[in-house]
mmCIF file of the N, C-alpha and C atoms, coordinates in Angstrom:
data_MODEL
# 
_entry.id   MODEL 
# 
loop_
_atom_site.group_PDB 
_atom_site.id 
_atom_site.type_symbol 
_atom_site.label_atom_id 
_atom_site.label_alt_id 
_atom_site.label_comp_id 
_atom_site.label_asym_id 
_atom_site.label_entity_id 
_atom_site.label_seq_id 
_atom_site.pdbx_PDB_ins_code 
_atom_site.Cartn_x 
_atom_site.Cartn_y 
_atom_site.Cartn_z 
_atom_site.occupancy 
_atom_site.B_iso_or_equiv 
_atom_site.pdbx_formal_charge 
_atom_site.auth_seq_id 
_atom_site.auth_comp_id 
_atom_site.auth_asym_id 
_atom_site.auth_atom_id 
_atom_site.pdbx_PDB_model_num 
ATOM 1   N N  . UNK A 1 1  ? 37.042 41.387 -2.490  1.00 0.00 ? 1  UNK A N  1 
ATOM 2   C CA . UNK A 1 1  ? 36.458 40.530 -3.512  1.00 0.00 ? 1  UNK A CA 1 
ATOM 3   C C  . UNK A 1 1  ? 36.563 41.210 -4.882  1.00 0.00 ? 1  UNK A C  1 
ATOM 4   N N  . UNK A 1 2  ? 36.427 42.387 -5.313  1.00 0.00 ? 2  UNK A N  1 
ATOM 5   C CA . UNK A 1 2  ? 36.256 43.302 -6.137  1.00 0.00 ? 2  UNK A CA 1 
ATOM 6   C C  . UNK A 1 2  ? 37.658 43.281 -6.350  1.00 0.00 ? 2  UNK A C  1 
ATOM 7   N N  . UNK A 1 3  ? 38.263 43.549 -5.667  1.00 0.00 ? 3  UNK A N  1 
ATOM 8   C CA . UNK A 1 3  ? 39.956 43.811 -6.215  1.00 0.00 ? 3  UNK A CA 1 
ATOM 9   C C  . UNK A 1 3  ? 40.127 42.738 -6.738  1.00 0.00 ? 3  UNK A C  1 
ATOM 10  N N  . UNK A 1 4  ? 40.072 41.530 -5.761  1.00 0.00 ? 4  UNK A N  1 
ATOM 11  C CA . UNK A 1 4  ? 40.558 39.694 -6.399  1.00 0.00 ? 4  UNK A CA 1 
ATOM 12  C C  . UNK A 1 4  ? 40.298 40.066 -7.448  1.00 0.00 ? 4  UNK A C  1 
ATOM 13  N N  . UNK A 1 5  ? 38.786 40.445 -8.234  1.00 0.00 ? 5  UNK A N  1 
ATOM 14  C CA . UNK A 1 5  ? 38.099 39.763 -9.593  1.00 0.00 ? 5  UNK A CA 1 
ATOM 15  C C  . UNK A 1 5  ? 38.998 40.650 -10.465 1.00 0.00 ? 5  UNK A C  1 
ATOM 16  N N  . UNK A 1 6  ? 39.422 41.869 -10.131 1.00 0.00 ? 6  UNK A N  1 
ATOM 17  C CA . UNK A 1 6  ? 39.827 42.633 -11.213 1.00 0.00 ? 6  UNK A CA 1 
ATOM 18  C C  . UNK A 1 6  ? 41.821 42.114 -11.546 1.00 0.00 ? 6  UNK A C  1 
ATOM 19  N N  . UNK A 1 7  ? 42.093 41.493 -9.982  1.00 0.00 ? 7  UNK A N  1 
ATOM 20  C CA . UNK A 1 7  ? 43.834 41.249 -10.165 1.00 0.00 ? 7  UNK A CA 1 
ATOM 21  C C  . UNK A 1 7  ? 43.240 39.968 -10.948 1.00 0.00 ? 7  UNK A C  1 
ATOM 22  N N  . UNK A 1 8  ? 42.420 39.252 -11.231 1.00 0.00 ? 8  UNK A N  1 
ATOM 23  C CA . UNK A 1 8  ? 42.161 37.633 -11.873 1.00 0.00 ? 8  UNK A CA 1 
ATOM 24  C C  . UNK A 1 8  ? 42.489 38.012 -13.322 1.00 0.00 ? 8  UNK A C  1 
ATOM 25  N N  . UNK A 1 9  ? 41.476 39.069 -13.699 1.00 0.00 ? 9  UNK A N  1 
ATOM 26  C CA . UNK A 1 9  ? 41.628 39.482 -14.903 1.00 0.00 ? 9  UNK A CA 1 
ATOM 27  C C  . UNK A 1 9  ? 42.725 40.349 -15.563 1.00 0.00 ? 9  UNK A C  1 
ATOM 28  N N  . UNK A 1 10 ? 43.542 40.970 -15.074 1.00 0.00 ? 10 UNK A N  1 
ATOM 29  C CA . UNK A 1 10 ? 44.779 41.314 -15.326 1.00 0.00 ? 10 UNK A CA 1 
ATOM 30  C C  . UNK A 1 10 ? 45.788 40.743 -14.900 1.00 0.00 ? 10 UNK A C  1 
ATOM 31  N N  . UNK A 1 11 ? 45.720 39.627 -14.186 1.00 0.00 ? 11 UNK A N  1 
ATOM 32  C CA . UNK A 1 11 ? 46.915 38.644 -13.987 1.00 0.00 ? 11 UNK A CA 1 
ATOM 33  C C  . UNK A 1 11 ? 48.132 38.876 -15.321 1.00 0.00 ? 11 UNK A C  1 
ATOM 34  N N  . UNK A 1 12 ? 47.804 38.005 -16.578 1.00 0.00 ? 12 UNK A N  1 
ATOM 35  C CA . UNK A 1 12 ? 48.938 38.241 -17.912 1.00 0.00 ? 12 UNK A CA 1 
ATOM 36  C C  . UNK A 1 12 ? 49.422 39.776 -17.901 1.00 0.00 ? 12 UNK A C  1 
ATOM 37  N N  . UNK A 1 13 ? 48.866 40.802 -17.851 1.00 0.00 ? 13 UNK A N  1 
ATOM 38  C CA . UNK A 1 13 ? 49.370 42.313 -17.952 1.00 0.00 ? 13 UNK A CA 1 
ATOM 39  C C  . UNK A 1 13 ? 50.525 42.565 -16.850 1.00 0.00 ? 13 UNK A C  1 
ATOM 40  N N  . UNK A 1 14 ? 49.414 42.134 -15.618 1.00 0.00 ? 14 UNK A N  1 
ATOM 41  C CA . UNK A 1 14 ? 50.555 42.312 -14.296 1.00 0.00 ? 14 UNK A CA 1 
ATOM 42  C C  . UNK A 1 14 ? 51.582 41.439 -14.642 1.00 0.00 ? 14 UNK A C  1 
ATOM 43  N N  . UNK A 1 15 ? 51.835 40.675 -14.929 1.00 0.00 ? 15 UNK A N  1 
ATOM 44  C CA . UNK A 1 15 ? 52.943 39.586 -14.900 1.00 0.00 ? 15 UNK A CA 1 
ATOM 45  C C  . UNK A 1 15 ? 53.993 39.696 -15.959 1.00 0.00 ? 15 UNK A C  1 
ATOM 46  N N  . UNK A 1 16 ? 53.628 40.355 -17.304 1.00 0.00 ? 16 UNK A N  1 
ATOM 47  C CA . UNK A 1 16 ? 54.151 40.715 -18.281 1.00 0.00 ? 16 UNK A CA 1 
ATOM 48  C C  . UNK A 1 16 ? 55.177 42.253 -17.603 1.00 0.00 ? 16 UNK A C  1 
ATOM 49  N N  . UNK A 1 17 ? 53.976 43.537 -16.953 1.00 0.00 ? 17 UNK A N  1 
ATOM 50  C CA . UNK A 1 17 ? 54.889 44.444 -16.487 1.00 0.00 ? 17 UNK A CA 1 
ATOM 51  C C  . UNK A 1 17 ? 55.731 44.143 -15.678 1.00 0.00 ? 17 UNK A C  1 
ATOM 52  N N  . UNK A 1 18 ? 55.189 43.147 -14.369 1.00 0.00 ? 18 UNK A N  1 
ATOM 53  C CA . UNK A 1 18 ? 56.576 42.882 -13.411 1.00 0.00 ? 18 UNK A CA 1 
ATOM 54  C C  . UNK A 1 18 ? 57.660 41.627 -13.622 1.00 0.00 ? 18 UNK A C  1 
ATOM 55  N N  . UNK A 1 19 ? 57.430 41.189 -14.721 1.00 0.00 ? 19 UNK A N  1 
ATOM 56  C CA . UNK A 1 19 ? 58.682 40.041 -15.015 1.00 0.00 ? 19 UNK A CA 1 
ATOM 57  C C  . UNK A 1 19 ? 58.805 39.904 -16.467 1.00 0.00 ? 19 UNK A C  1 
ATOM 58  N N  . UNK A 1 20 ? 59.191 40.786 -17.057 1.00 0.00 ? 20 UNK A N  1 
ATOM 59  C CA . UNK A 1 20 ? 59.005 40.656 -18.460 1.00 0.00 ? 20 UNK A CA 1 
ATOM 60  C C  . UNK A 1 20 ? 60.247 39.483 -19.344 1.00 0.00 ? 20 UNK A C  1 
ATOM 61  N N  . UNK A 1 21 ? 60.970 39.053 -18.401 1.00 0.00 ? 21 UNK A N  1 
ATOM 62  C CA . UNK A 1 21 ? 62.370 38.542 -18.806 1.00 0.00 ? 21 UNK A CA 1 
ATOM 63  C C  . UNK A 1 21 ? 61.427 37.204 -18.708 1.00 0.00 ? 21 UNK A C  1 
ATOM 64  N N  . UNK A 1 22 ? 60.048 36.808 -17.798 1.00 0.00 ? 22 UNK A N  1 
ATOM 65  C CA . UNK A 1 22 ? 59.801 35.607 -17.898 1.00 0.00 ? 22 UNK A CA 1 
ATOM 66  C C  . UNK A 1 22 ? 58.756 35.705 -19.218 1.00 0.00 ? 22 UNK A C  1 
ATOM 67  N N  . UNK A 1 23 ? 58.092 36.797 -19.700 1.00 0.00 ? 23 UNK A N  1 
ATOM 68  C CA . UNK A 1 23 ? 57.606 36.991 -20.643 1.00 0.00 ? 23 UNK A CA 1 
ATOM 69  C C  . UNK A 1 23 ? 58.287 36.250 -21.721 1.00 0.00 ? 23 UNK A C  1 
ATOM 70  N N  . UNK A 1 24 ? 59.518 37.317 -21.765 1.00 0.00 ? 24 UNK A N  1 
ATOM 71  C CA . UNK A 1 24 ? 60.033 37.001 -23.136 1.00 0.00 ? 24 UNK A CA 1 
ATOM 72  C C  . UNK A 1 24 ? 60.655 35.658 -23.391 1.00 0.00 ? 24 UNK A C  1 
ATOM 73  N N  . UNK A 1 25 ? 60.951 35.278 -22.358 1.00 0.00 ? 25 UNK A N  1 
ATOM 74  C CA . UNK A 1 25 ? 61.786 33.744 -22.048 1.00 0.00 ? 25 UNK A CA 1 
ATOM 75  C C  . UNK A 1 25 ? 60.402 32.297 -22.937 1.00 0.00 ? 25 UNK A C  1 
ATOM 76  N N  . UNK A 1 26 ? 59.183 32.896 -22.584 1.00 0.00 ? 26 UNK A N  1 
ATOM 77  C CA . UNK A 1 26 ? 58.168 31.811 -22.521 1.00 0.00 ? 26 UNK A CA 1 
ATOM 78  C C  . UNK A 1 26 ? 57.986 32.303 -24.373 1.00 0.00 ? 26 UNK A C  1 
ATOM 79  N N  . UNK A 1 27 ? 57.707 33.520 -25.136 1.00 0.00 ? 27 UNK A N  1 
ATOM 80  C CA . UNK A 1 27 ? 57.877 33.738 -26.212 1.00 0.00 ? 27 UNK A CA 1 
ATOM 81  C C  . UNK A 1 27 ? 58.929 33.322 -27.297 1.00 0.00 ? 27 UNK A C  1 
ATOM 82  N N  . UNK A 1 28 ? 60.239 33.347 -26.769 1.00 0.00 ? 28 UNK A N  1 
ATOM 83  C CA . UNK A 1 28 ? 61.054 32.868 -27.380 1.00 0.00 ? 28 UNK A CA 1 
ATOM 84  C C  . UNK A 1 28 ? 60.658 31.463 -27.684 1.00 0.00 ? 28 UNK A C  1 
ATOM 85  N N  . UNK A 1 29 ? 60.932 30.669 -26.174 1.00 0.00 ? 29 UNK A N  1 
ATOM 86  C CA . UNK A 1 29 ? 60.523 28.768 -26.103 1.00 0.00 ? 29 UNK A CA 1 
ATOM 87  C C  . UNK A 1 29 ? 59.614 28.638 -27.594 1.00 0.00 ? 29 UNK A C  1 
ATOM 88  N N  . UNK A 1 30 ? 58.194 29.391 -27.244 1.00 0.00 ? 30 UNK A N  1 
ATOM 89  C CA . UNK A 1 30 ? 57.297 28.962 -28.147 1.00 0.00 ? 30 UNK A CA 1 
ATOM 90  C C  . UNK A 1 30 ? 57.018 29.141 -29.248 1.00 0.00 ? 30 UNK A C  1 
ATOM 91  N N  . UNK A 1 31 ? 58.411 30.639 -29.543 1.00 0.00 ? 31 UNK A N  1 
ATOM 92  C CA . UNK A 1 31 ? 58.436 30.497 -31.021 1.00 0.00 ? 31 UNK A CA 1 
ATOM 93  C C  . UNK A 1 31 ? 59.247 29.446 -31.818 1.00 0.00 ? 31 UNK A C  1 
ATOM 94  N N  . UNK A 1 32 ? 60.373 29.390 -31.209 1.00 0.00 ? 32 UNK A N  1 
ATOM 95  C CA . UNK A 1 32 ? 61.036 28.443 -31.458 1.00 0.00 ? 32 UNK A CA 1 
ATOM 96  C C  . UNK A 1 32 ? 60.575 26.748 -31.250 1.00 0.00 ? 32 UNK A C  1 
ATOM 97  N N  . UNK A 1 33 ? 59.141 26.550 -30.883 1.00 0.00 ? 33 UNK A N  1 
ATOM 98  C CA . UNK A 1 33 ? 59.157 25.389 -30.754 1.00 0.00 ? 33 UNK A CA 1 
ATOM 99  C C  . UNK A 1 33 ? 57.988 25.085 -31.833 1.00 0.00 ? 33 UNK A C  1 
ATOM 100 N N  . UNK A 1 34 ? 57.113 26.920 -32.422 1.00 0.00 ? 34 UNK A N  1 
ATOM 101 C CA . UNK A 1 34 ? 56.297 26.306 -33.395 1.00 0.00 ? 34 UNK A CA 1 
ATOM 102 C C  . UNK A 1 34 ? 57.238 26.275 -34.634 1.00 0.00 ? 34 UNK A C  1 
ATOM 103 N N  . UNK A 1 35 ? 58.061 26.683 -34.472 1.00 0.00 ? 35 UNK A N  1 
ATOM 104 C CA . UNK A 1 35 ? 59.462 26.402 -35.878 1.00 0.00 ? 35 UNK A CA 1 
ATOM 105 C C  . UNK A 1 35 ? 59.538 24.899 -35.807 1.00 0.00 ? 35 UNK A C  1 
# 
């Protein structure tokens, strides 16, 4: 339970270190779409 609450809250960090190509993919989209 304790682990869940703490992977809930670092979900974006974890996901940023292990897939950063989907990081940057979703940054690009949204810069380019507030242009």
């Amino acid at each position: 339970k304790r682990y869940k609450k703490i992977n809930e809250n670092t979900r974006p960090v974890w996901l940023i270190a292990t897939q950063p190509r989907i990081f940057v993919n979703f940054f690009i989209s949204f810069y380019i779409f507030r242009k």
